[in-house]
N, CA, C and O atoms as a CHARMM CRD file, in Angstrom:
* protein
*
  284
    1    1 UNK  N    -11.17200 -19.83000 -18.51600 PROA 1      0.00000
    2    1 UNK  CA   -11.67900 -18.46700 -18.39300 PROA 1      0.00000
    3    1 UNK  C    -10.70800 -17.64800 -17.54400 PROA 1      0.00000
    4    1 UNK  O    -10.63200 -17.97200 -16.35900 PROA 1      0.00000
    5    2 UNK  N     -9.94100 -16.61600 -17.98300 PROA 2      0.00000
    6    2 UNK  CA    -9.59900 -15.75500 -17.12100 PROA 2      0.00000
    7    2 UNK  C    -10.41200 -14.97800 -16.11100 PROA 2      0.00000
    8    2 UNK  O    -11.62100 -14.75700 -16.17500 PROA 2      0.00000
    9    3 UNK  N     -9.39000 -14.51600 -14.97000 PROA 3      0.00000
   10    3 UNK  CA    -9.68800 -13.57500 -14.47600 PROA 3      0.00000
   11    3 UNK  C     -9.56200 -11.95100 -14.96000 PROA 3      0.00000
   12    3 UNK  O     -8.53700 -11.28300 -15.09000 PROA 3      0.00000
   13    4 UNK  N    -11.24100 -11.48600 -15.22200 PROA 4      0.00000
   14    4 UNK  CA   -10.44900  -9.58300 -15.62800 PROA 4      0.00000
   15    4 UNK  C    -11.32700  -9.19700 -14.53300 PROA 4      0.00000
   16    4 UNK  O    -12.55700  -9.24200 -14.53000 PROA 4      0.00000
   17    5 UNK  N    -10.66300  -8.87000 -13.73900 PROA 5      0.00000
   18    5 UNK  CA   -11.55600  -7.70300 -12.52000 PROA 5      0.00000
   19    5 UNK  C    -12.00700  -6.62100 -13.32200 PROA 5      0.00000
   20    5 UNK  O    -11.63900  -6.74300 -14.49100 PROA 5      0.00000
   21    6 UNK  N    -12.98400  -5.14000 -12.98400 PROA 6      0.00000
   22    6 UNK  CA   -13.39200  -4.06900 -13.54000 PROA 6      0.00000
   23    6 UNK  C    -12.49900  -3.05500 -12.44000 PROA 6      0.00000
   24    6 UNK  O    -12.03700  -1.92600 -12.60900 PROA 6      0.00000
   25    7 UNK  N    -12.47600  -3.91300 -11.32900 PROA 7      0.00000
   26    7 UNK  CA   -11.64600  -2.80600 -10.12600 PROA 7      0.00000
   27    7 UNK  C    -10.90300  -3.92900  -9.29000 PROA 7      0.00000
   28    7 UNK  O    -11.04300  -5.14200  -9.44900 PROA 7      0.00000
   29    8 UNK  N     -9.96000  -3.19400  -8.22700 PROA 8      0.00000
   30    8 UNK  CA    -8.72300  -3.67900  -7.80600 PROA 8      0.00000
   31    8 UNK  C     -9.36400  -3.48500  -6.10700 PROA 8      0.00000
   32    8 UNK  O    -10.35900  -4.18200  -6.30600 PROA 8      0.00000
   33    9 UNK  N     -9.45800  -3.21500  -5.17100 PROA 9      0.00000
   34    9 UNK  CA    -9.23400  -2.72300  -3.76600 PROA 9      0.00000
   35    9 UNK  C     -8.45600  -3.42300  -3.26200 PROA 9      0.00000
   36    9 UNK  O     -8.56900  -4.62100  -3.00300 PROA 9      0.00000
   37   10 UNK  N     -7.29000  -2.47700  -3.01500 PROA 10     0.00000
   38   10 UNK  CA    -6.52100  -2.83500  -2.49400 PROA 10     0.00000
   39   10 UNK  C     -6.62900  -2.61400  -0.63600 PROA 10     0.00000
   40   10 UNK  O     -6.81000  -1.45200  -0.27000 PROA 10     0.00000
   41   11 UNK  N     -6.53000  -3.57900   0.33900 PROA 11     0.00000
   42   11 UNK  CA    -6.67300  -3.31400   1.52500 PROA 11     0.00000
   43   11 UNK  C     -5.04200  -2.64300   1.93600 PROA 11     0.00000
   44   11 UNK  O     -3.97700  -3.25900   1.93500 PROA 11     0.00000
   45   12 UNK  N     -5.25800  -1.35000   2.23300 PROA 12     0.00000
   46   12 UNK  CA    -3.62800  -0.93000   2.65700 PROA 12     0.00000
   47   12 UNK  C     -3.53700  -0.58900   4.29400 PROA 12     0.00000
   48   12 UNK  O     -3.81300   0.33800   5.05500 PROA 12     0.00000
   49   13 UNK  N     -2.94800  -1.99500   4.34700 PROA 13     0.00000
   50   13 UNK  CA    -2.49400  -2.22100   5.75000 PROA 13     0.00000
   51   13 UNK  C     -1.16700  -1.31100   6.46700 PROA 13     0.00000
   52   13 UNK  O     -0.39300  -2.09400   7.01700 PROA 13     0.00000
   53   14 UNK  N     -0.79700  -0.08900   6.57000 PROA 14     0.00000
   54   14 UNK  CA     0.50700   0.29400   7.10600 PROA 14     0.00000
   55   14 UNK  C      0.33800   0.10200   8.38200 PROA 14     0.00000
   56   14 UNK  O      0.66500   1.09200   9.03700 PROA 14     0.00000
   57   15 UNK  N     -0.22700  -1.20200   9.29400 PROA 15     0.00000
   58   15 UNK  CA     0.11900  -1.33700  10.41000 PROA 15     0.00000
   59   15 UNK  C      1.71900  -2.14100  10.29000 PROA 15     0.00000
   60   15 UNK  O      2.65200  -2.13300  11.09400 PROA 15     0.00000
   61   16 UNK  N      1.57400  -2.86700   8.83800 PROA 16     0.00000
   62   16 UNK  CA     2.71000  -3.75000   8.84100 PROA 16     0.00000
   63   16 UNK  C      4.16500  -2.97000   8.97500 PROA 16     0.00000
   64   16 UNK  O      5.21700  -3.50000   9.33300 PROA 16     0.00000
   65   17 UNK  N      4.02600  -1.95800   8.70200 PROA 17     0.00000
   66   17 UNK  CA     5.51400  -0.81600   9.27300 PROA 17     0.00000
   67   17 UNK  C      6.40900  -0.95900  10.49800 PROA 17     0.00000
   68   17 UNK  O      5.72700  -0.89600  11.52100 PROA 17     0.00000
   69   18 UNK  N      7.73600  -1.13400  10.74300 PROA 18     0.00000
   70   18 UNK  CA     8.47300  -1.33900  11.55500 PROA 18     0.00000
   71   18 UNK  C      7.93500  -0.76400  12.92200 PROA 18     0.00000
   72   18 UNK  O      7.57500  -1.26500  13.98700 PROA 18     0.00000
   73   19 UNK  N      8.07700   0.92800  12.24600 PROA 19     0.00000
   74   19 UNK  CA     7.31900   1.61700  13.35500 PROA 19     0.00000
   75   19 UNK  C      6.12300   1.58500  13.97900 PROA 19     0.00000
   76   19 UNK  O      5.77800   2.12700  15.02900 PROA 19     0.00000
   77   20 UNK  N      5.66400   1.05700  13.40500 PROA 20     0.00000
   78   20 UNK  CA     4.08200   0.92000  14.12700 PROA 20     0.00000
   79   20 UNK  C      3.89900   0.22800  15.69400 PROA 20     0.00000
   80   20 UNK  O      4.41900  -0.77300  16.18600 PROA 20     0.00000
   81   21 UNK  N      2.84100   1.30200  16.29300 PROA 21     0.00000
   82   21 UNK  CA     3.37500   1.06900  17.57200 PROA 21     0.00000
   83   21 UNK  C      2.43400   0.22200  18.51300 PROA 21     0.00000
   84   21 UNK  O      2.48700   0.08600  19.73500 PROA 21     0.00000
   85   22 UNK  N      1.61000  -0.27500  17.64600 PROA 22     0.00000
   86   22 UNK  CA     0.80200  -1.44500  17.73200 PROA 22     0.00000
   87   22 UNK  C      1.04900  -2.96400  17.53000 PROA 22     0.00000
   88   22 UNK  O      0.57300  -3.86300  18.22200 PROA 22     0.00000
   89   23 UNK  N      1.95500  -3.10800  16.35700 PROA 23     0.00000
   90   23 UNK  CA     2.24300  -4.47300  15.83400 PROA 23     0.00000
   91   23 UNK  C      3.85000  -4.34500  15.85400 PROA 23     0.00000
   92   23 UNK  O      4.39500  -3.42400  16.46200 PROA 23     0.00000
   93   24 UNK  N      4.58100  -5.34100  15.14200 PROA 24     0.00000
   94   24 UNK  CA     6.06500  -6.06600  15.74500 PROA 24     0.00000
   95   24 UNK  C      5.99200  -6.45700  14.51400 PROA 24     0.00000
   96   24 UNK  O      6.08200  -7.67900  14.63200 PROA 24     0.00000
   97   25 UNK  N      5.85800  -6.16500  13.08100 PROA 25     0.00000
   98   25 UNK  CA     5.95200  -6.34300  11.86900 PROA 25     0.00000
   99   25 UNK  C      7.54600  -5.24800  11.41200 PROA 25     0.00000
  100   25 UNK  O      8.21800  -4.40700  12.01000 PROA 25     0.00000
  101   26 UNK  N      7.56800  -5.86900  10.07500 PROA 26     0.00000
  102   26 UNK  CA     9.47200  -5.39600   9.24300 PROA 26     0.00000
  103   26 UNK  C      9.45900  -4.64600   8.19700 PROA 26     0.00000
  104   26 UNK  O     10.42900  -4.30000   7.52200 PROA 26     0.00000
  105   27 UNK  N      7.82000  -4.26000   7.97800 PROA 27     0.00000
  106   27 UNK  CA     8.20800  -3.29000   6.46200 PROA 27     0.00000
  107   27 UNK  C      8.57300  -1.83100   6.55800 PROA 27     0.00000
  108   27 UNK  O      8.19400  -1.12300   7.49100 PROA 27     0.00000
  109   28 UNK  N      9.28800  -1.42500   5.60700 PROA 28     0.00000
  110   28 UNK  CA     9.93100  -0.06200   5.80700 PROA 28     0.00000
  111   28 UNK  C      8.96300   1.02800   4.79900 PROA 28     0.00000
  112   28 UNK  O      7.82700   0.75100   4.41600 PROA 28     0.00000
  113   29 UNK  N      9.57700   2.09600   4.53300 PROA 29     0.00000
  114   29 UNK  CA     8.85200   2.43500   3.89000 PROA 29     0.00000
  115   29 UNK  C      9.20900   2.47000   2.35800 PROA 29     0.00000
  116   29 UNK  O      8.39700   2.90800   1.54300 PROA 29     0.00000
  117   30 UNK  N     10.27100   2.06300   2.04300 PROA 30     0.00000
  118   30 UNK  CA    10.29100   1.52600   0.72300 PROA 30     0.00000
  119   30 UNK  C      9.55000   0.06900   0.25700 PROA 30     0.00000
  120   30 UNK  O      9.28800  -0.12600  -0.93000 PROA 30     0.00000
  121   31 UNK  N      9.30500  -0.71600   1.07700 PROA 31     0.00000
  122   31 UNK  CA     8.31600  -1.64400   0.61100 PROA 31     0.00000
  123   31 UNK  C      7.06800  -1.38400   0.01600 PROA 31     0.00000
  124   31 UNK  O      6.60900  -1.87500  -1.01500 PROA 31     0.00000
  125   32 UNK  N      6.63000  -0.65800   0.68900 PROA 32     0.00000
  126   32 UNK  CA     5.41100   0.46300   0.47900 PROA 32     0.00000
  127   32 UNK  C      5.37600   0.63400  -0.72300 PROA 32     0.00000
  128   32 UNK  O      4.65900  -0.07900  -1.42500 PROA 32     0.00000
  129   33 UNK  N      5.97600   1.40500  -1.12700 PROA 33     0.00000
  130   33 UNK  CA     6.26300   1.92600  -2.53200 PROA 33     0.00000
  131   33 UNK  C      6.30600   0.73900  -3.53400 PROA 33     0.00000
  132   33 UNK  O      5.72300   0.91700  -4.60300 PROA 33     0.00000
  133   34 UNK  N      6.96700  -0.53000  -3.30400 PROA 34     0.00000
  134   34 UNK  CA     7.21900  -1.03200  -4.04300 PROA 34     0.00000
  135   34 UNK  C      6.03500  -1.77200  -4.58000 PROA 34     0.00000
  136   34 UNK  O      5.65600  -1.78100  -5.75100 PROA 34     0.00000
  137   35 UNK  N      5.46400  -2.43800  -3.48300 PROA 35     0.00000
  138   35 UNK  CA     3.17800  -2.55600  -3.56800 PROA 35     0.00000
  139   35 UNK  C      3.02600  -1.48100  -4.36200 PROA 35     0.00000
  140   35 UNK  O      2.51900  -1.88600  -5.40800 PROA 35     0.00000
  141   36 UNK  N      3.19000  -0.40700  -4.40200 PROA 36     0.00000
  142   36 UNK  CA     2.57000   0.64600  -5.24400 PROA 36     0.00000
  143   36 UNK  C      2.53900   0.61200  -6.45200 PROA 36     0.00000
  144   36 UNK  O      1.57800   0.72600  -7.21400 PROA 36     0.00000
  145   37 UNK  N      4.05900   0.38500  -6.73800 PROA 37     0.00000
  146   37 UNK  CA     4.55900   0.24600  -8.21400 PROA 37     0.00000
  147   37 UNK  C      4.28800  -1.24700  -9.18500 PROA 37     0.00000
  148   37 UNK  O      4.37500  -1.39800 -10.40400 PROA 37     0.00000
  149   38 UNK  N      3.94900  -2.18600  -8.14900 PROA 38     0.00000
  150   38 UNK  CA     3.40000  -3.58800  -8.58400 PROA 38     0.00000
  151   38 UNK  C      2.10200  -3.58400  -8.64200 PROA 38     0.00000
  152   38 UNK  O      1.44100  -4.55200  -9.01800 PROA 38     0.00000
  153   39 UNK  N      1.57600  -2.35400  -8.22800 PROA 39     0.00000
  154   39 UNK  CA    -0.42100  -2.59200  -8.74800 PROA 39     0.00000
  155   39 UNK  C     -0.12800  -1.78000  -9.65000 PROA 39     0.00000
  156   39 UNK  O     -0.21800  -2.59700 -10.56600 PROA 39     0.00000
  157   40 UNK  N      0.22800  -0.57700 -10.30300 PROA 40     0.00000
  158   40 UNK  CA     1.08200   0.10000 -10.81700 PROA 40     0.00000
  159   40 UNK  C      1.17400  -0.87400 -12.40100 PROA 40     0.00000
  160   40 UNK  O      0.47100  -0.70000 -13.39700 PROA 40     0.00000
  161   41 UNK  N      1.95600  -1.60600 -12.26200 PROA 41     0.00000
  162   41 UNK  CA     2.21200  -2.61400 -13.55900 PROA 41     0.00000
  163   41 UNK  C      1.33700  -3.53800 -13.64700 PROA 41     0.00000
  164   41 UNK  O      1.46100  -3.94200 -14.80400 PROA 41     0.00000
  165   42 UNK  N      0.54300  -4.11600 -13.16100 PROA 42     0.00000
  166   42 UNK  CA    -0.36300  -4.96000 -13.50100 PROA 42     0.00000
  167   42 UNK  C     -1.64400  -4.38300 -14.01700 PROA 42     0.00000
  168   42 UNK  O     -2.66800  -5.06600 -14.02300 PROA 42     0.00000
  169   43 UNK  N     -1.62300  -3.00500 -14.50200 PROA 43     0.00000
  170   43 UNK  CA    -2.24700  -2.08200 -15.29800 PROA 43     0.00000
  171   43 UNK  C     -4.08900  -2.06400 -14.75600 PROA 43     0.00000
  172   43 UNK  O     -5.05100  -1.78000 -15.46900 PROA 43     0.00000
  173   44 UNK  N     -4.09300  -2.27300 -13.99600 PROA 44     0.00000
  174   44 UNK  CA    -5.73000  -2.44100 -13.61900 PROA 44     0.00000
  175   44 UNK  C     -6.13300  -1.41100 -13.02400 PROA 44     0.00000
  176   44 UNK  O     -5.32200  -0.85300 -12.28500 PROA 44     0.00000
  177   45 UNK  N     -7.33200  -0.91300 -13.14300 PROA 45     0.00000
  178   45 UNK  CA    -7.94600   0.26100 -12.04500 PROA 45     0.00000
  179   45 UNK  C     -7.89300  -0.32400 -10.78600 PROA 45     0.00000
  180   45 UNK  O     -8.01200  -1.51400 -10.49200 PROA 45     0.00000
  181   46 UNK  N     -7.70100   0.64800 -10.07000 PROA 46     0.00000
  182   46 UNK  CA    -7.64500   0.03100  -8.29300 PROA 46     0.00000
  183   46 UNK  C     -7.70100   1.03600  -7.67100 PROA 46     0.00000
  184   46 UNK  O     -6.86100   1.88900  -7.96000 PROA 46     0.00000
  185   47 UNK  N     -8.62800   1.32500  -6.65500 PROA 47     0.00000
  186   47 UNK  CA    -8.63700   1.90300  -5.30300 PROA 47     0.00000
  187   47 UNK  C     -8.00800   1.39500  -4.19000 PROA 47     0.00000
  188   47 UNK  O     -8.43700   0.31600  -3.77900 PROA 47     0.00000
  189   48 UNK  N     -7.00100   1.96500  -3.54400 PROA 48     0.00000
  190   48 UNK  CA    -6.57600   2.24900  -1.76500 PROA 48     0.00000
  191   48 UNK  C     -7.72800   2.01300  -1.03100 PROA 48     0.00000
  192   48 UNK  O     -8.79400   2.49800  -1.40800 PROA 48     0.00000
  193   49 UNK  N     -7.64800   1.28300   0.04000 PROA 49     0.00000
  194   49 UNK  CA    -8.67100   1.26400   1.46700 PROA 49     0.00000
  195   49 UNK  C     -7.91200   1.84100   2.49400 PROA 49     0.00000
  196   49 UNK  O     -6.88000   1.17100   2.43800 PROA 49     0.00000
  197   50 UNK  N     -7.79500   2.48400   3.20600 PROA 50     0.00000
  198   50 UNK  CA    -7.41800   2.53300   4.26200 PROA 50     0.00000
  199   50 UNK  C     -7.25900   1.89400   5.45900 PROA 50     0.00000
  200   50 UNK  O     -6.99700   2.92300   6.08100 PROA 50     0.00000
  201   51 UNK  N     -7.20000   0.98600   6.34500 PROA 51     0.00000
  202   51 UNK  CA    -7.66700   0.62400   7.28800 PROA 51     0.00000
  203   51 UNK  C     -6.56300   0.00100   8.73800 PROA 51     0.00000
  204   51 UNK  O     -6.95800  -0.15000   9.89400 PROA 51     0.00000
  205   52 UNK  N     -5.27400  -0.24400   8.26800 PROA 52     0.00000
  206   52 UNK  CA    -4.58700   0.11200   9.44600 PROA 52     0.00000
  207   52 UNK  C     -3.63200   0.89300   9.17800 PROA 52     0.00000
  208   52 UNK  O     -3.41200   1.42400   8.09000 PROA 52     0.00000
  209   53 UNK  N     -2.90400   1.01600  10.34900 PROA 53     0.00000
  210   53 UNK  CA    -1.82900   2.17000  10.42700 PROA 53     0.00000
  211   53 UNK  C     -1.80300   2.76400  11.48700 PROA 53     0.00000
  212   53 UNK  O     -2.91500   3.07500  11.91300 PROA 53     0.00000
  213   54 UNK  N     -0.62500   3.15400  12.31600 PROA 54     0.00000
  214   54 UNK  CA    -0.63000   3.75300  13.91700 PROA 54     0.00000
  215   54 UNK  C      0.35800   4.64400  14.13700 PROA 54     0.00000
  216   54 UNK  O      0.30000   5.55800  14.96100 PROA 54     0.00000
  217   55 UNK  N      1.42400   4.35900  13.29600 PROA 55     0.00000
  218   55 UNK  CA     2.65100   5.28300  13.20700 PROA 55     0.00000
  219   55 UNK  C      2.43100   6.79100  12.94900 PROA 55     0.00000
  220   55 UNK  O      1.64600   7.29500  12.14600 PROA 55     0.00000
  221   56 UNK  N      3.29100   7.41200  13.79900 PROA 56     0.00000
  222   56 UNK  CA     3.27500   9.00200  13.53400 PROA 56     0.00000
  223   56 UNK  C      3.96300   9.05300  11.78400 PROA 56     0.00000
  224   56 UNK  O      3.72800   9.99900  11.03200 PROA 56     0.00000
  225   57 UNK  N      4.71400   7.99300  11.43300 PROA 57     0.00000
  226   57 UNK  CA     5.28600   8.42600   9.79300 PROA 57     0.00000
  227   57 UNK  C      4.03300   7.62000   9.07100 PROA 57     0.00000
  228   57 UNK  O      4.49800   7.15900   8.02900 PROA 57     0.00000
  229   58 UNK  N      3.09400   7.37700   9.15200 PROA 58     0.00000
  230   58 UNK  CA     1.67700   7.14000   8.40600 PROA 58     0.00000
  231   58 UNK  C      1.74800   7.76500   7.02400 PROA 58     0.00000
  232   58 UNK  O      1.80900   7.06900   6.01000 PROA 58     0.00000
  233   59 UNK  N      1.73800   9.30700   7.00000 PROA 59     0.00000
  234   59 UNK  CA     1.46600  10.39100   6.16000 PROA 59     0.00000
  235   59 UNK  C      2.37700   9.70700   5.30800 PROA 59     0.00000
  236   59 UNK  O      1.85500   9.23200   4.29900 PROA 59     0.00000
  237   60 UNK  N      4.01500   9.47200   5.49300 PROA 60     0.00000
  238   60 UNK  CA     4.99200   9.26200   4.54600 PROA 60     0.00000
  239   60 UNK  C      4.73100   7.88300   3.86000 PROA 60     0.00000
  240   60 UNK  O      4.87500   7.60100   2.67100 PROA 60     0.00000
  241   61 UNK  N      4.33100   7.12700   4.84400 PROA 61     0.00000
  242   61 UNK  CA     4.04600   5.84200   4.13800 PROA 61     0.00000
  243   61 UNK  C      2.69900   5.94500   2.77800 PROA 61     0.00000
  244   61 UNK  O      2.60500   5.44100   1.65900 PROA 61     0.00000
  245   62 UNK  N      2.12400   6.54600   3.31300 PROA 62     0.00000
  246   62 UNK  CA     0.45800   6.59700   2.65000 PROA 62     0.00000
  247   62 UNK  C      1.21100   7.61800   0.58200 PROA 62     0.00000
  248   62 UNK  O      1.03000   7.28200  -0.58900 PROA 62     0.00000
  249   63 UNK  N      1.81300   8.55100   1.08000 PROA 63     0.00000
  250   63 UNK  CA     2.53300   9.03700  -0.24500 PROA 63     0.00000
  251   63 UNK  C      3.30800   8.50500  -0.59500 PROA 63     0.00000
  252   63 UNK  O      3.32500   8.61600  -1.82100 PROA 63     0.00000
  253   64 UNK  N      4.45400   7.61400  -0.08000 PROA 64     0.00000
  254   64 UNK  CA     4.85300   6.68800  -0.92400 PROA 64     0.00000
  255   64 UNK  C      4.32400   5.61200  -1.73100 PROA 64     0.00000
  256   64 UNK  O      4.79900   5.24000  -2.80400 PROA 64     0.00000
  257   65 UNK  N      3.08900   5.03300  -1.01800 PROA 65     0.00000
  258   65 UNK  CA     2.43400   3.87300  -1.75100 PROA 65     0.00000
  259   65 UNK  C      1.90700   4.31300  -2.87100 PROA 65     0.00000
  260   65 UNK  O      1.93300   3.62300  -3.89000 PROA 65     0.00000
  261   66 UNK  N      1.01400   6.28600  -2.80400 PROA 66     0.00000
  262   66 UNK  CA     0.47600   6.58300  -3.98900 PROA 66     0.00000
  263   66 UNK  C      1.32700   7.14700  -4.61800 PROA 66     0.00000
  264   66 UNK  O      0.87400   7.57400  -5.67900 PROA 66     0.00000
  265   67 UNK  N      2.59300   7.40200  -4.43400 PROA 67     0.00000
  266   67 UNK  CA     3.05100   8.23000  -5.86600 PROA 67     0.00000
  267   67 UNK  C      3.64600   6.83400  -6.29900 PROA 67     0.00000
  268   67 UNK  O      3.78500   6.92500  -7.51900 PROA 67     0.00000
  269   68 UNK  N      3.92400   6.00200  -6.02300 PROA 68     0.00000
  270   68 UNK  CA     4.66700   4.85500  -6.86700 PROA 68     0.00000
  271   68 UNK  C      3.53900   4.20500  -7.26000 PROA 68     0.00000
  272   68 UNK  O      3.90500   3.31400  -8.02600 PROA 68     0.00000
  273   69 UNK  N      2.59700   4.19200  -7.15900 PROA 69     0.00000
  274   69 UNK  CA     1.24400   3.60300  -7.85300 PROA 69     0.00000
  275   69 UNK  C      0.69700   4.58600  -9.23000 PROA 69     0.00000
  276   69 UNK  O      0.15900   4.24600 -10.28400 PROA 69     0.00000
  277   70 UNK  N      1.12700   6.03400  -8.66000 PROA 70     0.00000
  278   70 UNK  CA     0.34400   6.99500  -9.81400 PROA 70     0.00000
  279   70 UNK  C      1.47300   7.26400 -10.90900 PROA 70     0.00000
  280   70 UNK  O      1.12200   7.78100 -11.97000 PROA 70     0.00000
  281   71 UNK  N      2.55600   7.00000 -10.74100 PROA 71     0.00000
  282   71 UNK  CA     4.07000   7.53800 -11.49800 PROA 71     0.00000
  283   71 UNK  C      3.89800   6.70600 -12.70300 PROA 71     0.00000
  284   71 UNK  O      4.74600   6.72800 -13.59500 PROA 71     0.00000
């Protein structure tokens, strides 16, 4: 039996950001994007969660993940 989900939630963590001034994590903000573009191709409905993130570049991260998800 496969797996077909009806929906995706994705938990979007941008604490994991270099900058983040909470955690000691390596992603930039092209990684970001690139999660975006890989839920993106695996063609499924999916909602964004929000739930970390601390960086003043938040905003940039948060539009990169959705325009490479919506493109």
């Amino acid at each position: 039996m496969e797996f077909e989900p009806d929906l995706v939630l994705v938990s979007a963590g941008f604490d994991a950001y270099v900058g983040d001034p909470l955690t000691e994590m390596t992603l930039e903000q092209h990684h970001f994007a690139s999660f975006g573009r890989w839920l993106k191709e695996t063609g499924l409905p999916g909602a964004p969660i929000l739930e970390g993130g601390y960086s003043n570049d938040l905003p940039i991260l948060v539009e990169a993940f959705l325009e490479a998800w919506s493109d």
